[in-house]
Phi, psi and omega in degrees: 000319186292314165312275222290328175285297179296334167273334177304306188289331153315296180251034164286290186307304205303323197311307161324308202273333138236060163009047186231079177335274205329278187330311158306297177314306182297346179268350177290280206296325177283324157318295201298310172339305180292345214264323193183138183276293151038293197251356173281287177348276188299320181313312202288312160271355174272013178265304204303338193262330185278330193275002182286328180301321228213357172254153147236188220296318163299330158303301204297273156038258178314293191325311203282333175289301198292325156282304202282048143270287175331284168302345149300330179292321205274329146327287146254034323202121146306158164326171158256337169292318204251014179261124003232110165088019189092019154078183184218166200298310193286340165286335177299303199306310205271329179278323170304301175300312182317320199264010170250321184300310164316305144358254243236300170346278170297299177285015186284343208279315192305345214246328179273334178253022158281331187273338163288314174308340184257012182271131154291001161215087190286166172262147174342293212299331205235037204225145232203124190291321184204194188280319173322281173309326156309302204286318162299328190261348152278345178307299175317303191273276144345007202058156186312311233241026183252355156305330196273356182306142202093317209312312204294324182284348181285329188275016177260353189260307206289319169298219187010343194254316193291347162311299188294326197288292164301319178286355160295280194323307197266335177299320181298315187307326192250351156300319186274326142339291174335312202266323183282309187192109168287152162085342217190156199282119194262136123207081169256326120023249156336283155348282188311316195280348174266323185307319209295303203299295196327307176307322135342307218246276186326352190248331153310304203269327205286331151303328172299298171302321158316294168321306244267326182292327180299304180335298183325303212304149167276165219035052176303128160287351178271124165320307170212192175292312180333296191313338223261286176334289202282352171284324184284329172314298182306276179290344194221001175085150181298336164327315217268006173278024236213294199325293173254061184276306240279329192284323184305321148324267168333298180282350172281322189320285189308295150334294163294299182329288213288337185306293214284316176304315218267314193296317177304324191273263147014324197257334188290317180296311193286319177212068157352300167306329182070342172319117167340100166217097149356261172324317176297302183296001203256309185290320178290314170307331168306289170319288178318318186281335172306300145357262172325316165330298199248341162305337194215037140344286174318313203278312191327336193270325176306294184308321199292309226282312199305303179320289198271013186359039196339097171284010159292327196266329159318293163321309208274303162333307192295314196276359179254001178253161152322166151313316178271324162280349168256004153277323177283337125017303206061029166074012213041080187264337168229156171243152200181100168119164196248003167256358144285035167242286223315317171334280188328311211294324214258338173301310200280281198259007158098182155305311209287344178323287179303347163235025175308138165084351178311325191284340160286023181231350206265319181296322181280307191279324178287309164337296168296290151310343182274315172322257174026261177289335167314296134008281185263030154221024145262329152288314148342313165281316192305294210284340159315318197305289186305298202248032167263296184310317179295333186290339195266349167256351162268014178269329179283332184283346157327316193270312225258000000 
């Protein structure tokens, strides 16, 4: 009856809107389809057991032209890479945000305590055996909701820089294939189109990592984001949401190349066919961001300090020179450039330094890419899908 109910209501609406049964039905059964292959079976017999009650003869008809269209799409069905012929930029665009927004949500409390973990002079309070244990004791001393601090402005960051970043990705990958190795997967390629992207995305995002990273820190003085925004303007110039993009470069260029590559190269063992498989994108993203993660670890430890300009390390810079180098110095009142952050990193912290937060950034990066690719290459499909069925009924209702 909840069946019966649910289709009925279905093609009340579409009737309304073009007083077309027949059609409605069949789009009702195609909406669910797209929705999951899972629900196309039962969507396909409850349209097929209903429409003879509530059609006639002219209905059925169509209904019926209109599944074996289906069953023929479904015969011969393209690859998933080529459905249907790459999808359009704005479809890219749009899966990309979504899948970025998801991302950087869902992974942030993990994302805040890799940014405490990378302070090279932390306050007791805030110094933390693993990720686990970090996460109980802000909760506990701090509140439930002080891991999410930040979130909102990363997730105003995140839509727009993962837009461009996958449609740059996809546009570059199959152009520079063409050129690199026709008919087949480059990747060298690949590479080239993820550094690509990554500027794009870094030049989108790097203000956004800032707010967000200051927020993170314990005892941030800022009230909110506005407060954040407008204190670093105000003392340190519009340059310093800036500061570290060049180091942020570095360590992403590389990043991504080895990311796009490893996942690509992963999806050629795991799912050949290139066809929509969950568990494959999930698992190659998993691997690849695990990967990428921990080779750039070091710069990643760089970037935090460029963001946060931690006063304790400040303080501590000053108080290890003379009197006459720390006024020429300028007191270290900043750190600027990424070869005064590695200095720094390595006066303070040793070798070991550069990998303060690795089990958080490690912790953090598989999750965080497999959400990613699982994501945006379910969407990707969905709506590639959604408007390949649609271009093929309306060519048959064209033909007919």
């Amino acid at each position: 009856m909840e069946a019966d109910g649910f289709v009925r209501r279905r093609r009340m609406t579409a009737e309304t809107a073009g007083n077309d049964p027949g059609v409605a039905g069949a789009s009702a059964g195609a909406e669910v389809r797209w929705l999951g292959g899972r629900f196309w079976v039962v969507s396909e017999s409850i349209v097929g057991s209903l429409t003879p009650r509530i059609a006639g003869e002219t209905e059925l008809q169509t209904v019926d032209l209109i599944r074996t269209a289906q069953d023929q799409t479904e015969d011969s069905e393209p690859d998933y890479e080529g459905l249907p012929q790459g999808a359009s930029t704005s479809t890219h665009m749009l899966a990309g945000a979504v899948a970025g927004i998801m991302e950087h949500c869902l992974m942030f409390p993990i994302d805040c305590v890799k940014t405490r973990m990378q302070s090279l002079q932390p306050d007791p309070a805030a110094r933390y055996k693993n990720v686990m244990d970090a996460l109980r004791r802000i909760i506990a001393t701090e509140g439930v909701w002080r891991p999410m601090r930040g979130l909102n402005v990363t997730a105003v960051g995140a839509g727009p820089a993962h837009a461009l970043y996958f449609a740059s990705y996809e546009k570059l990958k199959k152009t520079l294939s063409d050129v690199i190795h026709p008919g087949a997967n480059s990747h060298l390629a690949n590479g080239t189109a993820g550094c690509v992207a990554t500027l794009l995305h870094d030049a989108a995002m790097n203000p956004a990592e800032v707010v967000k990273q200051r927020m993170q820190m314990y005892n941030s003085p800022y009230r909110g984001v506005l407060d954040c925004i407008r204190a670093v303007w105000q003392r340190e110039g519009a340059a310093a949401f800036y500061r570290s993009y060049t180091t942020q470069l570095t360590m992403n260029v590389p990043f991504q190349a080895l990311h796009f590559m490893t996942y690509e190269y992963l999806q050629e063992l795991l799912n050949p066919q290139r066809q929509y498989n969950p568990s494959s994108h999930m698992l190659s993203g998993a691997l690849a961001g695990a990967i990428a993660a921990a080779a750039t670890t070091p710069l990643d430890v760089c970037k935090t300090l460029l963001n946060t300009q931690e006063s304790v390390t400040l303080s501590s810079l000053s108080s290890s020179q003379g009197p006459g180098q720390s006024q020429g110095q300028g007191a270290h009142r900043q750190i600027s450039g990424l070869a005064h952050a590695f200095r720094t990193v390595y006066r303070l912290g040793g070798l070991q330094g550069f990998f303060k937060g690795v089990q958080a950034r490690v912790i953090y990066q598989m999750p965080s890419t497999a959400i990613s690719w699982s994501v945006y290459e379910f969407f990707k499909y969905g709506l590639t899908k959604h408007q390949h069925n649609k271009r093929r009924l309306q060519q048959m209702e064209a033909d007919t």
